[in-house]
N, C-alpha and C positions, 0 to 999 in steps of 0.2 A: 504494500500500500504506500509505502515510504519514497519508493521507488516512482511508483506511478505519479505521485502529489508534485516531487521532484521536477520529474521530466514536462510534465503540466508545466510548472513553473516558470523552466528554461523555456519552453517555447511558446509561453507567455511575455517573457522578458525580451526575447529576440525577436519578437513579431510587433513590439510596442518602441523597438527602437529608431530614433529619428535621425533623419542625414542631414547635415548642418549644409546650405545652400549657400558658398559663397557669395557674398555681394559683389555685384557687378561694379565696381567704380570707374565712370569715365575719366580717362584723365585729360587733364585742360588743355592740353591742344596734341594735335599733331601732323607731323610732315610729309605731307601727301606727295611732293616728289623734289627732290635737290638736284640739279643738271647743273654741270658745267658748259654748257653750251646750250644755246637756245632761247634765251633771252632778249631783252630791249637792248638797245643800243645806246641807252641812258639811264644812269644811275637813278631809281625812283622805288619809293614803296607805296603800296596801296591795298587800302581796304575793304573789304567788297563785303557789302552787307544787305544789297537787294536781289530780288529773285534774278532777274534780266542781268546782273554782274553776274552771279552764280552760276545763270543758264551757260554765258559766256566759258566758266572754266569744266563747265560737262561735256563742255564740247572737246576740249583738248584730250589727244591721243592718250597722254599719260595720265588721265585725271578723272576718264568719262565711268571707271568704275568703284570711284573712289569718294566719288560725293552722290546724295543719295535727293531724291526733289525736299523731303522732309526736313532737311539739314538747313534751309533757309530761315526756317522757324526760332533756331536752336543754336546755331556758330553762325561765327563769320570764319571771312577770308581774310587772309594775308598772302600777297605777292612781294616779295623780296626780290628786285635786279637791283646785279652790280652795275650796270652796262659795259659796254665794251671793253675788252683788255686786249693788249698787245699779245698775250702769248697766255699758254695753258699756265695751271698752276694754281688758279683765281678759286675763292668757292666764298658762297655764300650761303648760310641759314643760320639757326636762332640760337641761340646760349643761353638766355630764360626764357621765362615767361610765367608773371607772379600775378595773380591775383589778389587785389585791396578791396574795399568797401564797393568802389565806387568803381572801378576798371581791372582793366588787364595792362597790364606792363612787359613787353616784349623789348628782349635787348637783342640787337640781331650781332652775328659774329661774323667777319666777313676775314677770308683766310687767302694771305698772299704769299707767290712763289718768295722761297730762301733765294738770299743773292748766292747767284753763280749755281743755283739749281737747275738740273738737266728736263727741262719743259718744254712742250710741243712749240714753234715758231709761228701760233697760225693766232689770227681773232677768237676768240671768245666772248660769250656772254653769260654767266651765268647766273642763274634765277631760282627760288626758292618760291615753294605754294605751302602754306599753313592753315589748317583747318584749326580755331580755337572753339574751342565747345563752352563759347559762353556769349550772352547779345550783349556782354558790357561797354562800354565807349573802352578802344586800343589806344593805347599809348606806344610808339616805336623809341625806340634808343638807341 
C-alpha cells in the first residue's frame, strides 16, 4: 500500500511541475546591415520615423527581410554614411546606444585605415542601417 501511495505521489509531483518560460526581452536597437561600400557620397545621418521612409529601406536588397510593415509603429531608423573615402579601410556603425527618460542617445563609431595599412586603392562608401526598438526622439553623437 506504501508503495502504491508512493508512486501516486511521484506522478503527482511530476505531472504538477511547471516550465519556467523565459522572457522575451527586446533589446534596444539593432544593426540590420554594416557595408563598407555602398553608400552616399556625403557624410550625413538620418532618421527615418514615417511609414513612406521605412517603405523606402524595405525596398533595399539587404534590408527587405529585415524590417517587418509592423515595425513603423514600434522603432525607428537610423542611417549612418560616412561618404566617400579615398580607399578601403573606412567602417562605420554604432558604439552605444542608451536610453534616458526622454530619448535615445546613439554614439556612432566610425573606424579608419592604420597609417601605412595595406587597403584596397578604390572609392568607398560606407553606410550603417539601425533598427532602434523605441518611438523616443534620437539623439546622434
Amino acid at each position: 500500500m506504501k508503495k502504491i501511495v508512493f508512486a501516486l505521489l511521484i506522478v503527482i509531483l511530476a505531472s504538477c511541475s511547471s516550465t519556467v518560460k523565459p522572457v522575451e526581452t527586446k533589446s534596444l536597437f539593432e544593426v540590420l546591415t554594416q557595408q563598407v561600400d555602398g553608400g552616399a557620397s556625403i557624410r550625413f545621418f538620418e532618421i527615418l520615423s514615417e511609414s513612406n521612409e521605412i517603405a523606402m529601406l524595405q525596398n533595399d536588397e539587404k534590408l527587405k527581410n529585415k524590417i517587418h510593415s509592423n515595425d513603423v509603429q514600434t522603432s525607428n531608423f537610423v542611417v549612418l554614411n560616412m561618404g566617400e573615402k579615398a580607399s578601403g579601410g573606412y567602417k562605420i556603425g554604432v558604439e552605444s546606444v542608451v536610453e534616458t527618460d526622454k530619448n535615445i542617445i546613439i554614439t556612432v563609431k566610425e573606424t579608419v585605415p592604420e597609417p601605412n595599412a595595406m587597403v584596397s586603392q578604390m572609392m568607398t562608401y560606407p553606410y550603417c542601417v539601425v533598427k532602434i526598438n523605441s518611438k523616443k526622439e534620437i539623439i546622434i553623437k
